[in-house]
Structures are given as C-alpha cells and as structure tokens.
C-alpha positions as CSV (number, residue, x, y, z in Angstrom):
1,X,0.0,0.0,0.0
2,X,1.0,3.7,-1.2
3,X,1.0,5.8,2.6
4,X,-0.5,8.9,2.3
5,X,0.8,11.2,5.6
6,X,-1.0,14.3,7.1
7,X,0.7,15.9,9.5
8,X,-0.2,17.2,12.4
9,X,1.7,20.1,13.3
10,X,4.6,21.3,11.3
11,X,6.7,22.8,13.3
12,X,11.0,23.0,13.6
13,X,10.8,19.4,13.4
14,X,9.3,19.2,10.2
15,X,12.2,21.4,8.8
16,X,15.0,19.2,8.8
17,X,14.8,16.1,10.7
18,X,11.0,15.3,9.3
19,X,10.8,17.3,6.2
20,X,8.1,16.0,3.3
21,X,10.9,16.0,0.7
22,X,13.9,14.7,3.1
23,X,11.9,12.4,4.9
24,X,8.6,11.4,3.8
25,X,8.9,11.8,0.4
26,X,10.0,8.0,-0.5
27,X,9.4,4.9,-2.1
28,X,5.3,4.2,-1.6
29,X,5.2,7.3,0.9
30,X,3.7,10.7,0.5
31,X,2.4,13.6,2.2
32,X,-1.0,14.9,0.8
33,X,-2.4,17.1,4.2
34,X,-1.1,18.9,6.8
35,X,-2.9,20.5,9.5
36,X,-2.2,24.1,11.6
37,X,-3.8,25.6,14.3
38,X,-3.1,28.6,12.3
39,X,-5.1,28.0,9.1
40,X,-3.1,30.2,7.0
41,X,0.2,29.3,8.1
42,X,-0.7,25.6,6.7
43,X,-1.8,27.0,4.1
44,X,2.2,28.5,3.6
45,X,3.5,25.3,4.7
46,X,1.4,23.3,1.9
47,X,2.6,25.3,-0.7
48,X,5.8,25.6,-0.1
49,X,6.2,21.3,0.1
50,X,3.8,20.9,-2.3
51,X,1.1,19.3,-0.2
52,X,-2.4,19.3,-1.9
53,X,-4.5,20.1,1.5
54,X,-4.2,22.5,4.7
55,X,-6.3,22.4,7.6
56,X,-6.9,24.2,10.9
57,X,-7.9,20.7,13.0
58,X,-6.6,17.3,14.2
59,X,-10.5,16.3,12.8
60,X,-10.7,17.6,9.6
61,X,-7.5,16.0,8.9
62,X,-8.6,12.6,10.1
63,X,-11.4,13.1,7.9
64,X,-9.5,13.7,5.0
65,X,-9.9,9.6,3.2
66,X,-6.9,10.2,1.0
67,X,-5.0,10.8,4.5
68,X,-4.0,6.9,6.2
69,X,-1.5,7.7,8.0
70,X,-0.8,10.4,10.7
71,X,2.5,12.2,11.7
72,X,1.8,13.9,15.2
73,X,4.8,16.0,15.3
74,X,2.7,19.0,17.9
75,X,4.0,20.0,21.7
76,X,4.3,17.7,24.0
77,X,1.1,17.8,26.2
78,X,-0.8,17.3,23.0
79,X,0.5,13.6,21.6
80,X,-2.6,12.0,23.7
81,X,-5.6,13.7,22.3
82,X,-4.0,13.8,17.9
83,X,-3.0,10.4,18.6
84,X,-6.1,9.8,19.8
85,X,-7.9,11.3,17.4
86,X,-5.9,9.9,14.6
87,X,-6.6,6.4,15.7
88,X,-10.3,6.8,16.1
89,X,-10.5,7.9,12.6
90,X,-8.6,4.5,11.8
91,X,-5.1,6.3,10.9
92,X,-1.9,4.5,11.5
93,X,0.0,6.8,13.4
94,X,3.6,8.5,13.6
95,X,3.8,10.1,17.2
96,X,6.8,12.4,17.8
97,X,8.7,11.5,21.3
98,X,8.4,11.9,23.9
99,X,5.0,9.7,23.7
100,X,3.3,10.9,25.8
101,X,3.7,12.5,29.3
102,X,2.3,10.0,32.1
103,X,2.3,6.2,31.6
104,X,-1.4,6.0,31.9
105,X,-1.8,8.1,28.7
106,X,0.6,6.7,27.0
107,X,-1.3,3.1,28.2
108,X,-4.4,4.5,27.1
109,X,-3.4,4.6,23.4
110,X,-1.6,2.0,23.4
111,X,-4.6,0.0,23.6
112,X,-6.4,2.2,21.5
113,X,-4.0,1.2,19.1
114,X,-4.7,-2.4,19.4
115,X,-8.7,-2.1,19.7
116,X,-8.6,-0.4,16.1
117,X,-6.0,-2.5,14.8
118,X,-3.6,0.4,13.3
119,X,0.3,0.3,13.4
120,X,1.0,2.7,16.2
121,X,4.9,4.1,16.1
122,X,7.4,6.3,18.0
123,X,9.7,8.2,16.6
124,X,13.0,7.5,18.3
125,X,14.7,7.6,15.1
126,X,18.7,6.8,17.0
127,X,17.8,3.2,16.9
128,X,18.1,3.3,13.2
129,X,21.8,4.8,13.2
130,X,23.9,2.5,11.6
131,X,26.6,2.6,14.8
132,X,23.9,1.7,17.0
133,X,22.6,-1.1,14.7
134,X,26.0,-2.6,14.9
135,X,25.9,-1.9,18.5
136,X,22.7,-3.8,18.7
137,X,24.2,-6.7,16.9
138,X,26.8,-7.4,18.8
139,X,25.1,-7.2,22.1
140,X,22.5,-10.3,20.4
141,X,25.8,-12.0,19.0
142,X,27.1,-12.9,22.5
143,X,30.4,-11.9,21.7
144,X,30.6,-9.3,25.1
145,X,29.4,-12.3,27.2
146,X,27.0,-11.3,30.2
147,X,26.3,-7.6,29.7
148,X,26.7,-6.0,33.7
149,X,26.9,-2.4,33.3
150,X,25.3,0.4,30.6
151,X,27.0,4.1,31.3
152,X,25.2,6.5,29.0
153,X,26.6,10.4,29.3
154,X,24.9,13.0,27.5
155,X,26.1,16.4,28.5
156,X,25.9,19.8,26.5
157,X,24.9,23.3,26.8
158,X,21.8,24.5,25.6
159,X,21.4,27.8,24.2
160,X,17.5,27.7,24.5
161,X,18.1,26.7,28.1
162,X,20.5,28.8,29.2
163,X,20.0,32.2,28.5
164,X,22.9,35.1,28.2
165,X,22.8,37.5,31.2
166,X,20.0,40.4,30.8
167,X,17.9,38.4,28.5
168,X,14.1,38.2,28.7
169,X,13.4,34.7,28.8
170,X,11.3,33.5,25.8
171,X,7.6,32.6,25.7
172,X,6.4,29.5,24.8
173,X,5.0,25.8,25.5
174,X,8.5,24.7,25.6
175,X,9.5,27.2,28.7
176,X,6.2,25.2,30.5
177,X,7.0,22.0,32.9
178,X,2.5,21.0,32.1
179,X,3.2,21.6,28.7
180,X,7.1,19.8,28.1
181,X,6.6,17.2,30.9
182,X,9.9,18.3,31.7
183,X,13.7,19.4,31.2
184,X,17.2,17.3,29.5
185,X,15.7,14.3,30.5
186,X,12.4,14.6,28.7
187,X,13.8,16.1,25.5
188,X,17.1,14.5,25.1
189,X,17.4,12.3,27.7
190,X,14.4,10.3,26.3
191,X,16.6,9.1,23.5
192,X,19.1,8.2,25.4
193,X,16.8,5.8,27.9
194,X,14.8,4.2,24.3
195,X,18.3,3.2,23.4
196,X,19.2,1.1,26.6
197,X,15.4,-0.4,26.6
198,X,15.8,-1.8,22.8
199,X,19.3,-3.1,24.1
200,X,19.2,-4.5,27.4
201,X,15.0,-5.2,27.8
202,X,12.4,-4.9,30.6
203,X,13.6,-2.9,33.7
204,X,12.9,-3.6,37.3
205,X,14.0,-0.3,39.3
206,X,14.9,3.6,39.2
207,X,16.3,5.8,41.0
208,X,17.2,9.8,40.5
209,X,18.0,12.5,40.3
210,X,17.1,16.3,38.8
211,X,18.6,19.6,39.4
212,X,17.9,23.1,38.2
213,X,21.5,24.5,37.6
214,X,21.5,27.2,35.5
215,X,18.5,27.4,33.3
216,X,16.1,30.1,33.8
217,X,12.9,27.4,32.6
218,X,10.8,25.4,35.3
219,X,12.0,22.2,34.3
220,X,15.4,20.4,35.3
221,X,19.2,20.9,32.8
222,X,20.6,18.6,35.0
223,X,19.4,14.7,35.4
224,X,21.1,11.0,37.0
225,X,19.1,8.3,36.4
226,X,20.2,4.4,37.4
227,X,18.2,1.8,36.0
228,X,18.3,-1.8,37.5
229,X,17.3,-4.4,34.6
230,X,15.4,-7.3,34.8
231,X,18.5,-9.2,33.1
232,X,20.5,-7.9,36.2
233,X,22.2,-5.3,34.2
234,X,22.8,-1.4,35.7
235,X,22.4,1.0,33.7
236,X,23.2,5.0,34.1
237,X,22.7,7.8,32.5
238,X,23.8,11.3,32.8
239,X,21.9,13.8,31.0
240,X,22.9,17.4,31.1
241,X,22.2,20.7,29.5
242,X,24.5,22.6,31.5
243,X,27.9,21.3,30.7
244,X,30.1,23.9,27.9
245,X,32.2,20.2,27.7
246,X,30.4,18.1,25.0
247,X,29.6,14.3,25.7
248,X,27.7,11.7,24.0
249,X,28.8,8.4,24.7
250,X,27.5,5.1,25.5
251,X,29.9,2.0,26.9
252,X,28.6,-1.6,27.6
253,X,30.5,-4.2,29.8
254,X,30.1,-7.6,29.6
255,X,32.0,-10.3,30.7
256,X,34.2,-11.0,27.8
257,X,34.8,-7.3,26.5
258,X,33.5,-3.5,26.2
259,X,31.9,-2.0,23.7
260,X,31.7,1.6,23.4
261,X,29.9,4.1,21.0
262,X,32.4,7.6,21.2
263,X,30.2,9.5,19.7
264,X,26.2,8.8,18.9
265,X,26.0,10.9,16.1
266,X,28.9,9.4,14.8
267,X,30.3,6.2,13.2
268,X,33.0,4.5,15.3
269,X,32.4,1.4,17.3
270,X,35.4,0.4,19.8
271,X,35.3,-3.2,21.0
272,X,37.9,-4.8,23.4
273,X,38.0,-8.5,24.6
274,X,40.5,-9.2,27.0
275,X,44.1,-7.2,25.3
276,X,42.5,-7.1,21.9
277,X,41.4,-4.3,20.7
278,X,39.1,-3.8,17.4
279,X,37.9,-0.5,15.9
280,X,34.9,-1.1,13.8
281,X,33.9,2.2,11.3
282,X,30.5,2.2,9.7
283,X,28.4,4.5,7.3
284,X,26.8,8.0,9.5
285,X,23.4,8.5,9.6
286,X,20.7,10.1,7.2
287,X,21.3,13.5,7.4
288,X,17.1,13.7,7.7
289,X,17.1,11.7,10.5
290,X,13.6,10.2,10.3
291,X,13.9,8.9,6.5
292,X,14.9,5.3,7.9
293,X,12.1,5.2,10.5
294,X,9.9,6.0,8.0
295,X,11.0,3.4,5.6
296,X,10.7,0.8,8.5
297,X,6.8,2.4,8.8
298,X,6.2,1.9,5.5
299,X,7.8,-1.3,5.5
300,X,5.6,-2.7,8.3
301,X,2.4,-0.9,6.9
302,X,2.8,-3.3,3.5
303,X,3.1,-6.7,5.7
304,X,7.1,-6.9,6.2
305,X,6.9,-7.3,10.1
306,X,6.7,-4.8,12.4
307,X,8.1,-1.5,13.1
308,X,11.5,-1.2,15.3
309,X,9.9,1.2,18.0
310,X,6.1,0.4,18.5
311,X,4.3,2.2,20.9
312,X,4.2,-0.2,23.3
313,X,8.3,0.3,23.1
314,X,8.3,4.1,23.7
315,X,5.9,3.7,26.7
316,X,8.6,2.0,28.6
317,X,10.9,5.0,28.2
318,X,7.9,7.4,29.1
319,X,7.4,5.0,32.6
320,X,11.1,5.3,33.3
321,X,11.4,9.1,33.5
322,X,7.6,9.4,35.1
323,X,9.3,7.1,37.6
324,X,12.9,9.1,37.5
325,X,11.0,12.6,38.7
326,X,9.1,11.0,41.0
327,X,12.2,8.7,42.7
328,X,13.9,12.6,42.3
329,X,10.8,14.3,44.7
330,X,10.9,11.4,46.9
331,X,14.7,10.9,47.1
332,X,14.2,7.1,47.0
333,X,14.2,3.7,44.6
334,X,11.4,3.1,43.0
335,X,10.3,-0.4,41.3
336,X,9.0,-1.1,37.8
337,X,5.1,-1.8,38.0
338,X,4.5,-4.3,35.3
339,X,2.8,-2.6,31.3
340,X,-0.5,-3.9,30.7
C-alpha cells in the first residue's frame, strides 16, 4: 500500500529532521495534508512542500480519506488527544517522542492502538543509526558475554536553556513544565533511555535525580538516572544541558569485552576482549534523520513485520522518567510496576 501522511503540526521538526521531501517523500510514501492551528500558516507550509491540502484541526484531517497515516509532530502535552484522534478515525499513526507525558496516557493509546487495529509508532529515530545497529548486533551475538553495566553520558549546553545575562526569557509551551513534561531528560534524555530499553529489555527499578543549575525554565538541565534491569544489568545515564564540555557516549561491559559508541551521532564502534582491541567504522546517519524510520513504517504498513519502535516500546521509556522525577521528589528507589 501507497501511505499517504497528514501531518499534524509542522513545526521546527518538520524542517529538517522530518521534512516531506527529506523524509517522507520515499518509495510508496507521500504527504498529501497537513494541519495548523493557524489556518493560514498551513496553508504557507502546503505550498511551499507541495502538499495538496491545509487544515486548521486534528479532525478535519482525520477526515481527510486520502490521509491513512498520521505524523503527530505537535508539543508535547498534546500527543494523547492527535494520537487519539488519529486512531479513532482509523489512521496509522507516527507520534513524535516523547510519547506521551504520564504512563497512563501513554497506556491509554496504546490499547487504542490495538482495539482499532492500526500500526502505532514512536519516533526514536537513533535506533536506526547505523553505529547503533552494529551496536545492537553485537550485544544479540554474544560476543561481550554477560552484559553487567550500561554508562550513558549525555552532556551539552543548551542555548534555548541557558539564556545570556539580561535576556528576557522566551515565551512559549517549551518554557512550560505541564506543557514539556519536563527538562534534559524529557527532551534529550528520552533518546538516550529508548536506546538502553531496545538493548538491554524490561527494567525492574529507578532511582534519580534532577537539578535546576543554571536554566532560567521550570523544568530540570541537569538529570542522573540508574536503572536496574530485569536481566541484572545497571544501567546509568547522565543527561545534562549545563555542561560547555560536550559528551555523548555510551559504553557496555560484559564479561568478555566493552563496547563503546564515542560518539552517537557518529560512526565509530570500539570493541575490546581481553588485550585485543578492534575499531569497527561504519556509514553516519541520514542526514534527515527520520527517513529510515519511515521506511521501517512503511515497510511494516505493507506486511514486512513490524516497526522497530512500537508504541508499546516508547511507553517503557515514558514509565522510566515518570518514575525518574518522582524517585527525584521522593529521594528514593522506585520499582517497575509491570505494562498492561
């Protein structure tokens, strides 16, 4: 089947990461509707990507028969209510991370999903990076032995966080903790946290912990998070939006060897077993980063298995930071209630 996008919400993301022609644009894949809150601004977006139809709702989107598939690409606080929307109308369905806020919304259409029998995915487009895909291999192949520990460390400085002195902070949904759900951890730490779930499984515990450092918005630039897997591996991360030292790293141990990714966005894979040492170089990633999720949507949508990051995937990352701010407020461990 040909899949014929609206989008919901076209905002920064649909720019580069998500554009119609970078991303969407592909082999059986189209966009033919997008839909603004701001009816002429659509209209401008339409135009200028060559998409036949702009609209000012979620519903007279859904409506549109030519649309079958929904990207919901809109703040954070509204994923429950397009995805929603989008699956009642019988849409398959694209949702932007973070899924959704709370694990019981992000429960909620999850099995709305499965009543209406549409492919429901999440966008957490790093598990398609070919250095990660590698990583992901060797991890299944054995070769590390028992995996133990997962260190994760995220750090940068964000310029939308951390504003020069004098500046009038900006407006905005993203500047609002019931409207982004959170800080670092929500928005890039989410990522991060998908990327130890599709490697090491299920977790059991989490502990954490948030800090307000230098950003002048109510959510946290500073997070620690420790997961306890049910496979008995630990796993950290350390996300931060405060740090003018650059980090993005991930390092596995095992019992046999280490694995370690220097650089996400990049393409160098460093394994060691025992005093051998083995640098493994692959191709980077799409430069518009959701073309190979989409391909994998497609894919699934025309009866070639499922997609790499269902819903039901992503609401395991949304449960672990729900669980990460509140082990933060109560300063203690917290277990892993069991998904539906």
């Amino acid at each position: 089947m040909d899949v014929r996008w609206g989008f919901v919400g076209a905002g920064n993301v649909t720019e580069a990461k998500a554009s119609p022609s970078g991303a969407f644009t592909q082999d059986r894949s189209r966009v033919v509707a997008v839909a603004r809150t701001d009816l002429a601004r659509a209209e401008v977006y339409a135009g200028r990507n060559g998409i036949a139809q702009a609209y000012a709702t979620v519903e007279e989107l859904c409506a549109d028969p030519e649309v079958n598939a929904v990207f919901v690409c809109t703040p954070h606080h509204l994923h429950t209510a397009h995805v929603l929307a989008a699956v009642a109308a019988g849409k398959h369905v694209l949702c932007e991370k973070p899924f959704t806020i709370t694990t019981e919304d992000g429960a909620e259409v999850v099995e709305a999903a499965r009543r209406a029998g549409v492919v429901l995915a999440v966008a957490y487009y790093r598990r398609f990076y070919p250095v990660l895909e590698r990583l992901h291999e060797i991890v299944r192949s054995g070769r590390l032995g028992t995996i133990t520990t997962a260190q994760m460390v995220c750090r940068s400085y964000s310029n939308r966080l951390c504003l020069p002195a004098g500046s009038d902070p900006p407006t905005g949904w993203r500047s609002r903790l019931d409207q982004t759900g959170g800080g670092t951890l929500t928005d890039i730490g989410s990522h991060r946290l998908d990327l130890l779930f599709w490697l090491l499984g299920d977790a059991r515990a989490v502990s954490a912990s948030v800090e307000r450092i230098v950003t002048w918005q109510e959510a946290e630039d500073q997070a620690n998070v420790t997961i306890q897997f049910a496979n008995r591996v630990s796993g950290s991360l350390d996300q931060s939006g405060c740090s003018r030292s650059p980090r993005d790293v991930i390092a596995l141990y095992g019992t046999n060897g280490i694995a370690t990714v220097p650089d996400l966005e990049g393409t160098r894979l460093d394994i060691e077993t025992g005093r051998d040492m083995e640098t493994i170089e692959v191709e980077p990633p799409s430069p518009a980063t959701h073309r190979p999720l989409v391909a994998d949507f497609v894919r699934a949508l025309n009866g070639d298995g499922t997609v790499r990051c269902s819903g039901a995937d992503a609401l395991r990352t949304t449960q672990a930071i729900e669980l990460a701010y509140r082990s933060a407020r109560e300063g203690r461990t917290l277990e892993v209630p069991a998904l539906g």
